[in-house]
N, C-alpha and C positions, 0 to 999 in steps of 0.2 A: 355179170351176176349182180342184183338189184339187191341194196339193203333190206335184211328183213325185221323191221321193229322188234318183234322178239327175239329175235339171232341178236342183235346188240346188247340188249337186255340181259340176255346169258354173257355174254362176252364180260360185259362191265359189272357183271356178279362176279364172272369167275375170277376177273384180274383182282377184284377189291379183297374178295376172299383170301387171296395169295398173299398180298400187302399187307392184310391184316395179320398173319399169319402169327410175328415175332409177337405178338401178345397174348397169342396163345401158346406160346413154346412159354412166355417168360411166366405163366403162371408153373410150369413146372421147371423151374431152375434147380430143384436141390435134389434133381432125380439125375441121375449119368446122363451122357447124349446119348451113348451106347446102347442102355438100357433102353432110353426114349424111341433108338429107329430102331430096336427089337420090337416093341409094344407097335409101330407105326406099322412094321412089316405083316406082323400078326394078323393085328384087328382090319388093318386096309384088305387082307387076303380075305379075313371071316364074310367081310363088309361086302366082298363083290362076288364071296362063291354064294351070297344068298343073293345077291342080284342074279346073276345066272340062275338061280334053282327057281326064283319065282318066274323067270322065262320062261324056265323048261329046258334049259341047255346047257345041264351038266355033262351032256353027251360031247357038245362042241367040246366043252374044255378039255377033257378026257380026249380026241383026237388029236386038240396043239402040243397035247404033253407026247404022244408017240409018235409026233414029227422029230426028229432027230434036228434037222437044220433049224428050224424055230427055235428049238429048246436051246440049242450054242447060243442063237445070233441075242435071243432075249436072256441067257445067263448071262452074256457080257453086260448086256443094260443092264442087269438087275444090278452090277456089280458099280455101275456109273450112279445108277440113282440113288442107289445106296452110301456111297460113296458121299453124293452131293447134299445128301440128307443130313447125314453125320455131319458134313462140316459145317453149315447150314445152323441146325439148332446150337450145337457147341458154339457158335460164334453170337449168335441171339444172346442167351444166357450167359456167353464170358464178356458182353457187353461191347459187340461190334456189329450191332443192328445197321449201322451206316457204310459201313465196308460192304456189305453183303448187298447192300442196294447196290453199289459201284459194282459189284457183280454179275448181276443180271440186267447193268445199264450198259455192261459191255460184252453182254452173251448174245446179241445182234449181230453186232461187226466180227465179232470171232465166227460165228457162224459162216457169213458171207467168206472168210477169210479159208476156213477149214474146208468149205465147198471150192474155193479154188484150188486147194493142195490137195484135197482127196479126189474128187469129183469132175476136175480140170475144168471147172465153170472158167469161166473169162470175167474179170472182174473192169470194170468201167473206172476211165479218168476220175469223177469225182468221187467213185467209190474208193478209190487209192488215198485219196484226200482226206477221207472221216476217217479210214481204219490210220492213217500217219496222226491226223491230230489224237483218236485215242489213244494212240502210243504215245505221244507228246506228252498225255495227260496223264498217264499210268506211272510215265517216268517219273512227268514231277510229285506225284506223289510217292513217290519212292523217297524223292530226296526232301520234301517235307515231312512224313512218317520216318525217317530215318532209315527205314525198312522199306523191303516191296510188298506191297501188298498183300501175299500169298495166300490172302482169305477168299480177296474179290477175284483173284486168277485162277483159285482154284477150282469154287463155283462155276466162272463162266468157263473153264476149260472144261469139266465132268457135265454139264450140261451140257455145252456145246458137241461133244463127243458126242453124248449120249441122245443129241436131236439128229445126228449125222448117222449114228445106227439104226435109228429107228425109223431113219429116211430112207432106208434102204429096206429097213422090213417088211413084212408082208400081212401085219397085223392091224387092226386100227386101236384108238389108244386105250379101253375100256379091255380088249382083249389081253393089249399086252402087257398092260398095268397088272391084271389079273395073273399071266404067265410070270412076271416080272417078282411078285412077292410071294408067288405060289412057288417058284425054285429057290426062293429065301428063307419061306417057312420054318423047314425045320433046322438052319443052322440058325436062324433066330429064336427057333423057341427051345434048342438045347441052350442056347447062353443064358437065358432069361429063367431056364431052369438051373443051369450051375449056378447063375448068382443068386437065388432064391435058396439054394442048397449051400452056400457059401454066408451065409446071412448078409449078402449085401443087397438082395431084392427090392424094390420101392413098392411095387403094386400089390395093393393090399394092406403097406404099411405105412405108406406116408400119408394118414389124412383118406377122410370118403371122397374129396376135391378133387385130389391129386391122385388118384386112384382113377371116378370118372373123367376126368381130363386126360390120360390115358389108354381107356376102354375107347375116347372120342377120336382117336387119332385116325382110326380108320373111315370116320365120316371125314374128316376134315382133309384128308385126303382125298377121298374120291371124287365127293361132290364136286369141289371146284374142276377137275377133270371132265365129269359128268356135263358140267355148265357147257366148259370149253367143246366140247366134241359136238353138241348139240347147237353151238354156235356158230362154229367152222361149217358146217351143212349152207347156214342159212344169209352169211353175210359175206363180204369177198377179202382176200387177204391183206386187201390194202387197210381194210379197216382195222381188221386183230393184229395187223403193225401198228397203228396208233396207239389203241387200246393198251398192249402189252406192255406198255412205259407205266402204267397205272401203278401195277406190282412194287416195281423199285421207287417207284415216289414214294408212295405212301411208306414203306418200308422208309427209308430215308428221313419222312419228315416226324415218322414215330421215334425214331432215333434221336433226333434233333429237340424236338420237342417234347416228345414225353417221356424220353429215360434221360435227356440230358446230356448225348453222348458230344464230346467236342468236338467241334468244325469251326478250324481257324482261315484265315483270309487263305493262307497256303494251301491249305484242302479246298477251297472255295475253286482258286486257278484250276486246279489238278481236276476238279468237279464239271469245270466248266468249260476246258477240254473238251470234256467225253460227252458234256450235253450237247455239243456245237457239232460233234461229228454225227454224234445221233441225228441231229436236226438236217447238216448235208446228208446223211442217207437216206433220209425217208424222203426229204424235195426232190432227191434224185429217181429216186423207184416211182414214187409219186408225178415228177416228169415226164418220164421216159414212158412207165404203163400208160397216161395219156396221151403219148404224140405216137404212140403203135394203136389206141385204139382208133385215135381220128385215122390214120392211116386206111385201118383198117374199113374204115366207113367211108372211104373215096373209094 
C-alpha cells in the first residue's frame, strides 16, 4: 500500500488534534470531569446522528441497535472509553497533562503485550526487549514520583483494552463511536439533568465560553476520528505507527511548557526508558515488515 499525500494529511490533523486536545479541556477546568464526559457523550452522539441523517442512514443505525451481540460487545467499549475520558480530562485539569502523555506513549507496548495474552499473538525477541525497558521505565518512575503512576496506567490499560475490543468487533470506527455514546446517552443526560436539578449544573451557567466550549465537545471529538478513519483508507500502517507518537509529544511538551508542570532529571530517566522502547519497537516492526516484503518480491 503506497502513501497517499492526502491520507497523511489527515493522519497528522488527526494526531495534532488529539495532542492539542488538554487545551481545550483546560479552558473548562472549573466544570466537574464528570459533568464534562456527560456534555462529551451528549453532543458527540447529536454530532454524529446528524452525520448519519444527512447520509440518509438512520435506518443503518436503528439495525446496530437491534443486533443484540453489537449492542454487548460496544456497551463494553462504551464503558472503557468512557472510563478513559473521565480519567483523561480530570487529570488535564488537576494538572497532570505530562503523566497522560506517558500514557498514551505506553498504550503501543501494552497493546502488543495484551495481543499476546488475549490473542495468543507470538511476540518477537526484540519486542520482549522494549515492553522490559517500558517496565524499567514505569518502575522508575514509581520510585521517583514516590507513587505508581496510576494516571498513565490507567489511560493505557482502558485504552488498550478498549483497542483489543474493538479489534474483535465488527463495526468500523464512525459506526461504533456512534453506538458507543448512543448506549451512553441517556445515563448521561439523566446525570446532567440530576445535577442541573441539584443546582450544581455548569452549562448554561458558567459563562457564554464555558457553555460553547462544551456544546463543542462533540465536534472535537469526532472530527479527529473522522480525519483518522479517512486516513487509515489511504496510507499504510506503518506510517500511522509513526504518526501516532505526535498525540503524546505534543501533549507532553504542552505540559512542560506551557502550564509548567514539573519534569525533574528522575522523570527525564523514567521518560527515557519508555521513549528507547518505543523507538526498538517501531525499528523492529519497521525491519521485519521490510525483510517479509523483499522476501516476498523473490
Amino acid at each position: 500500500m503506497r502513501s497517499d499525500r492526502k491520507g497523511i494529511v489527515y493522519a497528522f490533523l488527526a494526531y495534532v488534534l488529539w495532542g492539542l486536545f488538554p487545551l481545550y479541556w483546560k479552558q473548562l477546568d472549573g466544570v466537574p470531569a464528570t459533568q464534562l464526559i456527560g456534555h462529551r457523550i451528549i453532543w458527540s452522539f447529536i454530532f454524529l446522528v446528524a452525520l448519519f441523517a444527512l447520509r440518509g442512514q438512520l435506518a443503518h443505525l436503528h439495525t446496530l441497535l437491534r443486533n443484540r451481540r453489537i449492542v454487548l460487545i460496544y456497551g463494553g467499549a462504551a464503558v472503557l472509553i468512557a472510563l478513559n475520558w473521565l480519567i483523561f480530562v480530570w487529570a488535564v485539569n488537576a494538572g497532570y497533562i505530562v503523566e497522560t502523555s506517558l500514557g498514551y506513549f505506553i498504550n503501543p507496548l501494552l497493546s502488543v503485550l495484551l495481543g499476546m495474552l488475549v490473542l495468543k499473538e507470538q511476540l518477537r525477541g526484540w519486542q520482549w526487549v522494549a515492553i522490559g525497558l517500558a517496565t524499567l521505565g514505569v518502575g522508575y518512575l514509581t520510585l521517583s514520583y514516590g507513587r505508581l503512576p496510576w494516571i498513565a496506567l490507567a489511560l493505557a490499560g482502558s485504552f488498550g483494552v478498549y483497542g483489543l475490543v474493538t479489534k474483535i468487533a465488527p463495526l468500523d470506527a464512525l459506526d461504533g463511536l456512534t453506538l458507543e455514546t448512543g448506549l451512553l446517552f441517556i445515563p448521561a443526560l439523566a446525570f446532567l439533568l440530576l445535577e442541573e436539578s441539584a443546582g450544581r449544573g455548569a452549562f448554561g451557567h458558567a459563562g457564554l465560553v464555558a457553555t460553547l466550549f462544551m456544546a463543542g465537545t462533540g465536534v472535537v471529538t469526532a472530527v479527529p476520528l473522522l480525519l483518522f478513519g479517512a486516513a487509515a483508507r489511504r496510507i499504510p500502517l506503518s506510517t500511522v505507527g509513526i504518526l501516532q507518537y505526535l498525540a503524546p509529544t505534543l501533549q507532553f511538551l504542552i505540559g512542560v511548557l506551557i502550564y509548567a508542570e514539573l519534569f525533574h532529571r528522575q522523570h527525564l530517566i523514567g521518560y527515557s526508558c519508555v521513549w528507547l522502547a518505543l523507538a526498538i519497537f517501531w525499528l523492529e516492526g519497521w525491519y521485519t515488515a521490510r525483510r517479509g516484503a523483499l522476501a516476498a518480491a523473490q
